[in-house]
LUMDREN-368154 format. One record per residue (C-alpha): residue number from 0; residue in three letters; x, y, z. Coordinates in Angstrom, 3 decimals. Each point is the difference from the previous one (the first is absolute). Layout:
# residues N
 num residu        x        y        z
 NUM    ALA        X        Y        Z
...
***
This chain:
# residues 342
 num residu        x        y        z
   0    UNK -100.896  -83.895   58.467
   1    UNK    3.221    1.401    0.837
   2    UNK    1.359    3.347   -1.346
   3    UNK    3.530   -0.260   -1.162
   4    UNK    1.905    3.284   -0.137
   5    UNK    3.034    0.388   -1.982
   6    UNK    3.524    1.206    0.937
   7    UNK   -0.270    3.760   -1.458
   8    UNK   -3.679    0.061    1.338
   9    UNK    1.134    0.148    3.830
  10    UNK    3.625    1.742   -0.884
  11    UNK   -0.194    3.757    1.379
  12    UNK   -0.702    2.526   -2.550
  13    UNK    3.027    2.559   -0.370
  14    UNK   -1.322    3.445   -0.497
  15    UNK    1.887    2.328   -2.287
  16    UNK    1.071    2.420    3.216
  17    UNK    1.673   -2.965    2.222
  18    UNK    1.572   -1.174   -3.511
  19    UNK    1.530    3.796   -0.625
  20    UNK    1.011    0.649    3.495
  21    UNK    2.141   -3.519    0.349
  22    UNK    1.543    0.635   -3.003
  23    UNK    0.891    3.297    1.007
  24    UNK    1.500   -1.417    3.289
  25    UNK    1.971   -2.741   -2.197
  26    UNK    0.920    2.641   -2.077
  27    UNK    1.340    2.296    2.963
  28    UNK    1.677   -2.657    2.339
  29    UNK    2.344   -1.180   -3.833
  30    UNK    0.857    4.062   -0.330
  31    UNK    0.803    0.195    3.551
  32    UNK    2.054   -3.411    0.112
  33    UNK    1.732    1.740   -3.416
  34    UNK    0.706    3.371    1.820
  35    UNK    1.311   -1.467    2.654
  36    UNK    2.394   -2.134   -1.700
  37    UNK    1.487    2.500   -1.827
  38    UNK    0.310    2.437    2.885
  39    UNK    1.407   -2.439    1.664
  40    UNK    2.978    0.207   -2.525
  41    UNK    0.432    3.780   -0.119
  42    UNK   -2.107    0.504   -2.729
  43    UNK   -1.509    3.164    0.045
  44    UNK   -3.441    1.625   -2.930
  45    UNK    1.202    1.692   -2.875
  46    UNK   -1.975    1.766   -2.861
  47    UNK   -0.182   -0.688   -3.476
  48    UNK    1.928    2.771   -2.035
  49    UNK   -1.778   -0.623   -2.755
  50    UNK   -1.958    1.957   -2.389
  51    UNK   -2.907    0.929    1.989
  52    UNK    1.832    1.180    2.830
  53    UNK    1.784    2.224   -2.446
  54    UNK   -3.337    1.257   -0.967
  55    UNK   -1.236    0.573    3.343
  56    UNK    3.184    2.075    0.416
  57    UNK   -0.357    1.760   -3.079
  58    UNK   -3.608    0.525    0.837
  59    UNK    1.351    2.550    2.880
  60    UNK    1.783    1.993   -2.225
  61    UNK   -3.266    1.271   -1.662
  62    UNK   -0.700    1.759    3.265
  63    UNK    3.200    1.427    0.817
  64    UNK    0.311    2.881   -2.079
  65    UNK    1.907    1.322    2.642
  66    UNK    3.787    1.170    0.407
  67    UNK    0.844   -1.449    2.527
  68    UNK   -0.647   -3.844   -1.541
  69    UNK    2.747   -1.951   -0.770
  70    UNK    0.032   -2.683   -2.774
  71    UNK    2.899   -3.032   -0.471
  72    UNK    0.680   -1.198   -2.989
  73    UNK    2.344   -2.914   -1.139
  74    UNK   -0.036   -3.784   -0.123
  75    UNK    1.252   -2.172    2.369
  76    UNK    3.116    1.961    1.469
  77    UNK   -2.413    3.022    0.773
  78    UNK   -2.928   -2.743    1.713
  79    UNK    3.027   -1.202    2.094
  80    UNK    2.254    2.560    1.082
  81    UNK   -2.513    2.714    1.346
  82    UNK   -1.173   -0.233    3.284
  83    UNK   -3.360    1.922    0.182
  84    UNK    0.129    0.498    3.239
  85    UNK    3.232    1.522   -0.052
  86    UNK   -0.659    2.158   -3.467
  87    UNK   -2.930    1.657    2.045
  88    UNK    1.961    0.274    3.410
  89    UNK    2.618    2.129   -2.415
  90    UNK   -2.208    2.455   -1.394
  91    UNK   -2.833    0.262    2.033
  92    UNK   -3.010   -1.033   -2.407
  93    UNK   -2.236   -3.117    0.378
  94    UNK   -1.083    0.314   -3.379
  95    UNK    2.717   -2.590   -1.821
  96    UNK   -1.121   -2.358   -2.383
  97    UNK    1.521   -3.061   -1.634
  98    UNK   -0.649   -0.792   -3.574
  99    UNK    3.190   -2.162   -0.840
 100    UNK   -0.127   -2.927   -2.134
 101    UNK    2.416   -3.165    0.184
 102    UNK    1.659   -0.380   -2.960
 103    UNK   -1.363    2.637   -2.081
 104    UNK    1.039    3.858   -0.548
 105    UNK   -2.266    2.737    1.279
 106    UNK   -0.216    1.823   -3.405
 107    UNK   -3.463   -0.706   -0.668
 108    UNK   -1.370    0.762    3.700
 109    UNK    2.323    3.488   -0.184
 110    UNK   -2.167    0.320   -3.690
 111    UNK   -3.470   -0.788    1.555
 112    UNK    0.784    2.552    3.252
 113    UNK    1.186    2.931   -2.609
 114    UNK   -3.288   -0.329   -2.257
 115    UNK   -2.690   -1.779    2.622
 116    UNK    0.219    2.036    2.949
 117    UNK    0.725    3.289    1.309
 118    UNK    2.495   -1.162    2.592
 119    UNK    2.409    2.565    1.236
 120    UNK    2.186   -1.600    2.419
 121    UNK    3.186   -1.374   -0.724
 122    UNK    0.476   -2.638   -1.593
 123    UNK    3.433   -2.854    0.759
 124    UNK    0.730   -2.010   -2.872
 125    UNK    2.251   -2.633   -0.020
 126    UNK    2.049   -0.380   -3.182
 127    UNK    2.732   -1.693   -1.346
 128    UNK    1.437    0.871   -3.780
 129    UNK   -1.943   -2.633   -1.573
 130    UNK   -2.870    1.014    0.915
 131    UNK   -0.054    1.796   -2.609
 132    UNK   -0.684   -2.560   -3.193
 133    UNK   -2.773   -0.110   -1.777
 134    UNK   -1.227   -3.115    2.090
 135    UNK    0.275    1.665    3.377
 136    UNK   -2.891    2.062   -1.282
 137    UNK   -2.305   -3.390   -0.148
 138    UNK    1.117   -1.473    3.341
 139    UNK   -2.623    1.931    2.678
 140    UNK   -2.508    0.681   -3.334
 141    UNK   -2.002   -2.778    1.824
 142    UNK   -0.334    0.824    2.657
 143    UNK   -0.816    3.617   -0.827
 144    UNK   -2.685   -1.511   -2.644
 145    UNK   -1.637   -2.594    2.287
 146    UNK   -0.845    3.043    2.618
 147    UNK   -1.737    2.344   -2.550
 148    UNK   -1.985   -2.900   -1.152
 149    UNK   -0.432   -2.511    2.350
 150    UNK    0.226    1.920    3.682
 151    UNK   -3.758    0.391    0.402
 152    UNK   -2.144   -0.578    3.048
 153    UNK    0.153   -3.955    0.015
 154    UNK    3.698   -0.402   -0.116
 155    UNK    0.122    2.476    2.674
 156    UNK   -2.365   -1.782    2.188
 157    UNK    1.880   -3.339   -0.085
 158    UNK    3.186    1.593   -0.104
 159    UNK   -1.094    1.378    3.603
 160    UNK   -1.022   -3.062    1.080
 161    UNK    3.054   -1.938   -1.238
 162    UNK    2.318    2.361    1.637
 163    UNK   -1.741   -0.686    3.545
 164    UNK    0.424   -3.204   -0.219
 165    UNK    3.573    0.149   -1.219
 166    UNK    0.877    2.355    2.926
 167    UNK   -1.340   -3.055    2.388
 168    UNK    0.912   -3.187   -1.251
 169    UNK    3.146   -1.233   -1.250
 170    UNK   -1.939   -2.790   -2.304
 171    UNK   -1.061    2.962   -2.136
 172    UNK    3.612    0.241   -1.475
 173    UNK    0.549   -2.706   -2.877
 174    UNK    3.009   -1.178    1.305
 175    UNK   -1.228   -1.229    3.224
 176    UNK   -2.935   -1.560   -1.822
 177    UNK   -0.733   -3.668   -0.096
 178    UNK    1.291   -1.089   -3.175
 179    UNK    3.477    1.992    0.584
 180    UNK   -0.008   -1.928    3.075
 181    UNK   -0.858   -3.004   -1.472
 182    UNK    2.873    0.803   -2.841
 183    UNK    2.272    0.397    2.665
 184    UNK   -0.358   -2.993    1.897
 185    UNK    0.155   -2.592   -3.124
 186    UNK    3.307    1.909   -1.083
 187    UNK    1.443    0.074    3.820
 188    UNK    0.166    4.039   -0.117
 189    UNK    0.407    1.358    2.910
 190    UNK    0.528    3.629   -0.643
 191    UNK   -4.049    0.620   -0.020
 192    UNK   -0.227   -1.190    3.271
 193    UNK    1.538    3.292    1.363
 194    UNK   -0.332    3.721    0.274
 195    UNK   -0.183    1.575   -3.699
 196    UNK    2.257    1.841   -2.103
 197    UNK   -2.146    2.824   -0.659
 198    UNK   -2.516    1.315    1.695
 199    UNK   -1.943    2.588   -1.376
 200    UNK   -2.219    2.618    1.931
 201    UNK   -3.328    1.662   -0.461
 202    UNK    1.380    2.794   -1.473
 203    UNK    1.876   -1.974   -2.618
 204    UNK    3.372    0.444    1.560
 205    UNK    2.024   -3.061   -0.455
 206    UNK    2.456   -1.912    2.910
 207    UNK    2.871   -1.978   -1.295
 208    UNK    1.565   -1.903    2.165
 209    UNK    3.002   -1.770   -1.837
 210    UNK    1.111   -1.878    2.844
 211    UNK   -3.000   -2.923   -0.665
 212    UNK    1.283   -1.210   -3.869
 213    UNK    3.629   -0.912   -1.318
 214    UNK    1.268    3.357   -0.792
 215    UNK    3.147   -1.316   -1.570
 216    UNK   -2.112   -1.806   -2.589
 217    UNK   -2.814    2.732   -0.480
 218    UNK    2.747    2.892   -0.270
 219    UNK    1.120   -1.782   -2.757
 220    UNK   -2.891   -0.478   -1.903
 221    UNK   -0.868    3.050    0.474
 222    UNK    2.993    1.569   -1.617
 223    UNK    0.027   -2.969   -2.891
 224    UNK   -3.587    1.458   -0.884
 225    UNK    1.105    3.706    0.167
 226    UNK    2.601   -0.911   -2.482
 227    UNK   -2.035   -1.748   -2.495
 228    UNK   -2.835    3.034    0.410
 229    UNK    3.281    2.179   -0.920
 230    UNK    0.692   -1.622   -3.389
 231    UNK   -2.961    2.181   -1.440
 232    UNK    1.494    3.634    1.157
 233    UNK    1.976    0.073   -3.147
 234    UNK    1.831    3.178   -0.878
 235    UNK   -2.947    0.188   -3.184
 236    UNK   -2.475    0.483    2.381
 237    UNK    1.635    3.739    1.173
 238    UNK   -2.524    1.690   -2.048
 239    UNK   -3.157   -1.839    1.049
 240    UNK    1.340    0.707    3.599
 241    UNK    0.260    3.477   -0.689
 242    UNK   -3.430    0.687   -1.528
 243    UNK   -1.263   -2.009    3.676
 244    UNK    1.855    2.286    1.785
 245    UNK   -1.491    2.904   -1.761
 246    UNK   -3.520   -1.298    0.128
 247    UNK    0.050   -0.592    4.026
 248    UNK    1.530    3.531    0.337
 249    UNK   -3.474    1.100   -1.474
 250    UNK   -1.968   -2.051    2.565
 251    UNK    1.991    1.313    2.811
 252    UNK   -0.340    3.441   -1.387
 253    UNK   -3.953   -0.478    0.169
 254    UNK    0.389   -0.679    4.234
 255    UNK    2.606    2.980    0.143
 256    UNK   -2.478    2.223   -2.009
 257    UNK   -2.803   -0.655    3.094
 258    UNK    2.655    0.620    2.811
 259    UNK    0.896   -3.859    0.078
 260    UNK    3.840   -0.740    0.194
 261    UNK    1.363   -3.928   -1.240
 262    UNK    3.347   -1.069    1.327
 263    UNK    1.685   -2.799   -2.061
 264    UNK    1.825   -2.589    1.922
 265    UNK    2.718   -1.902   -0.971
 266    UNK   -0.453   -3.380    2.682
 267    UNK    3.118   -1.544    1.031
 268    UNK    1.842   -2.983   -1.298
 269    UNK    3.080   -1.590    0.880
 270    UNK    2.626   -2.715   -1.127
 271    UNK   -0.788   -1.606   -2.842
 272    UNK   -3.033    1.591   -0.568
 273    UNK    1.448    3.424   -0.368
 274    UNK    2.675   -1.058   -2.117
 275    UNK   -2.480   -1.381   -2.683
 276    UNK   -2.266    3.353    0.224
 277    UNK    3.245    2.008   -0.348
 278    UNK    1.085   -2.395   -3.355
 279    UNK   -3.189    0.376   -1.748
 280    UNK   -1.309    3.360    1.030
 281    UNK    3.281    1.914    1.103
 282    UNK   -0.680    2.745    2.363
 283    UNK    1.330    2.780   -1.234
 284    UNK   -1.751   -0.411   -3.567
 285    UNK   -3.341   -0.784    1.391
 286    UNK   -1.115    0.861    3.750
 287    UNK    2.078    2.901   -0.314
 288    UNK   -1.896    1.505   -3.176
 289    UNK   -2.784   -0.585    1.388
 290    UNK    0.801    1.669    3.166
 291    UNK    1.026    3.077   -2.149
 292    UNK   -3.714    0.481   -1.221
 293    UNK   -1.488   -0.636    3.541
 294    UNK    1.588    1.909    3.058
 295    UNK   -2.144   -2.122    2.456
 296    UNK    1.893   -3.405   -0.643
 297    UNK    1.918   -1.842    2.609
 298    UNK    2.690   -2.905   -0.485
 299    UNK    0.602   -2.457    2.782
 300    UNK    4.197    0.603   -0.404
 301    UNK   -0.993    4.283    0.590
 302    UNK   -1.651   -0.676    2.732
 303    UNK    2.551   -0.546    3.724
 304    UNK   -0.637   -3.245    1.285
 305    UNK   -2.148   -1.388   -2.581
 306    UNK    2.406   -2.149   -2.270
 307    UNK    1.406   -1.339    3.846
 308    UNK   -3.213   -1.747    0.677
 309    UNK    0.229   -3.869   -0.238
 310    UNK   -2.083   -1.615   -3.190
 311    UNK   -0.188   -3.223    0.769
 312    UNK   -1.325   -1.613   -3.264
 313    UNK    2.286    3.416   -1.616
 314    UNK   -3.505    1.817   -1.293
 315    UNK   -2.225    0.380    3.545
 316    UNK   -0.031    1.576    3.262
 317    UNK   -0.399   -2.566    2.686
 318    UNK   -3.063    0.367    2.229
 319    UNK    2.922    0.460    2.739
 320    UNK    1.128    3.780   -1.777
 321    UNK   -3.025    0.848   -1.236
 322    UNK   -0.214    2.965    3.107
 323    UNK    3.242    1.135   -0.572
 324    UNK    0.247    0.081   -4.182
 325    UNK   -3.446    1.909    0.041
 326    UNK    1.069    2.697    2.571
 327    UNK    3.137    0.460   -2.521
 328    UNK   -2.389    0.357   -2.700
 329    UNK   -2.404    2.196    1.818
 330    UNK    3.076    1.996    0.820
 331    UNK    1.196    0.293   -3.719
 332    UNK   -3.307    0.819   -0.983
 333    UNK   -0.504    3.205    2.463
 334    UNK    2.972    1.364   -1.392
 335    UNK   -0.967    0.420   -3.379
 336    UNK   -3.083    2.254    2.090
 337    UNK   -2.445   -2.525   -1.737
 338    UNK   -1.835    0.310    3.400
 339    UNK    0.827    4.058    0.571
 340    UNK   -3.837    1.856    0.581
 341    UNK   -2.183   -2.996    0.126
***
């Protein structure tokens, strides 16, 4: 009689290697098509700012006990301004680390350096007069928190090989990722397909280039929020601020006491955005008293030069002046000696 053999019987059997290694080509030729693309359109990798890359920063500062370490502080002004390259070309030191946090005050990482390590360096903290509330104290608590109990051997490991990937492929940042692009197309926007606004390095410094949004209608925004944030500074609040102000002298007192210096900051703003800072926290009844308890502060309108540099959303330092508004800084900082036998 005759055999019959079905279908699947004579189909060739797939073994799990062949099946592994064409997916791996699929997988490799989409990435590639992907990287290309977006190359093709100026796009350049960035790296996520996020918390783990603040930990991996913060990480360093365990074991560099030395003097000659530097450590920024701030939010989003301080992540922007500062060009690390030229911060270290100014005073000679490679050892510079970033530990700024969008949209949050540095109180709580200035508190964690004081009482968790032995650093000795100095210390640049950016800091405007509200900074100083009660809820600036909370903002970079997180952050701080999340590396004491969560920075442990598996987050580094996959933080490492995140980063690699990040610093290769474009994909890796979730703008550029298929369902932004997806987004984009169904709503006809066209600003993704184009170089980014920021770009943020390795090393957690942060590139702004203004030039790719609206700035008319961001500026404004921008200065709408600040005012709205401002409705909480009340004139009540002078006592709370005060007791702050006292309890971050004691933290900065704890660096000085192990040869450490701190250098407060006041960042610039302009236009509108200065005017609302000046209405709710006037200068001379807030920066000023604080500056009267710490020698080593700085304000943007002291310092020659500073207050000329254009803001183009009126709060940051465009990727374009970053060079030249940290070599003013740098310059304003040797002269207080901060840097004098190091």
């Amino acid at each position: 009689m005759p055999s019959f053999t079905s279908s699947s019987d004579r189909a060739p059997k797939v073994g799990l290697k062949t099946l592994l290694l064409g997916t791996a080509m699929v997988t490799a030729v989409c990435v590639g098509a992907v990287e290309m693309f977006w190359r093709g359109h100026d796009v350049v990798p960035s790296y996520d700012n996020g918390i783990k890359s603040w930990s991996y920063i913060r990480q360093k500062i365990e074991a560099s006990p030395t003097k000659q370490a530097t450590v920024l502080l701030g939010a989003s002004r301080m992540i922007s301004a500062v060009s690390l390259a030229a911060y270290r070309e100014g005073i000679e030191f490679d050892r510079l680390y970033q530990l700024s946090v969008a949209g949050e005050a540095p109180l709580a990482t200035l508190k964690d350096i004081a009482e968790k390590t032995s650093f000795s360096g100095v210390v640049v903290m950016a800091l405007s007069s509200h900074g100083l509330y009660d809820e600036a104290w909370r903002e970079q608590a997180g952050h701080v928190d999340y590396y004491h109990r969560n920075w442990g051997m598996n987050n580094r490991v996959n933080f490492w090989f995140d980063r690699e990937a990040q610093s290769r492929l474009v994909s890796r940042n979730p703008r550029y990722g298929m369902t932004s692009v997806v987004r984009a197309l169904i709503e006809g926007d066209q600003t993704l397909f184009g170089p980014a606004m920021n770009v943020v390095t390795e090393e957690r410094q942060r590139n702004t280039d203004y030039s790719q949004i609206d700035i008319d209608g961001y500026k404004a925004a921008r200065v709408a929020r600040a005012s709205k944030t401002a409705e909480a500074f009340t004139p009540a609040r002078k006592g709370e601020w005060m007791a702050n102000l006292d309890m971050m002298m004691g933290y900065i007192r704890q660096i000085e006491k192990r040869g450490g210096r701190v250098v407060i900051v006041r960042m610039p703003t302009s236009e509108g955005h200065w005017d609302v800072d000046q209405k709710a926290l006037p200068r001379a009844e807030y920066w000023d008293v604080l500056a009267s308890k710490h020698a080593d502060s700085l304000h943007f309108m002291d310092i020659p030069g500073m207050a000329d540099i254009p803001l183009p959303d009126s709060s940051h330092v465009g990727v374009q002046d970053q060079a030249y508004f940290t070599k003013l800084l740098v310059t304003a900082i040797q002269d207080l000696g901060v840097y004098d036998g190091r």
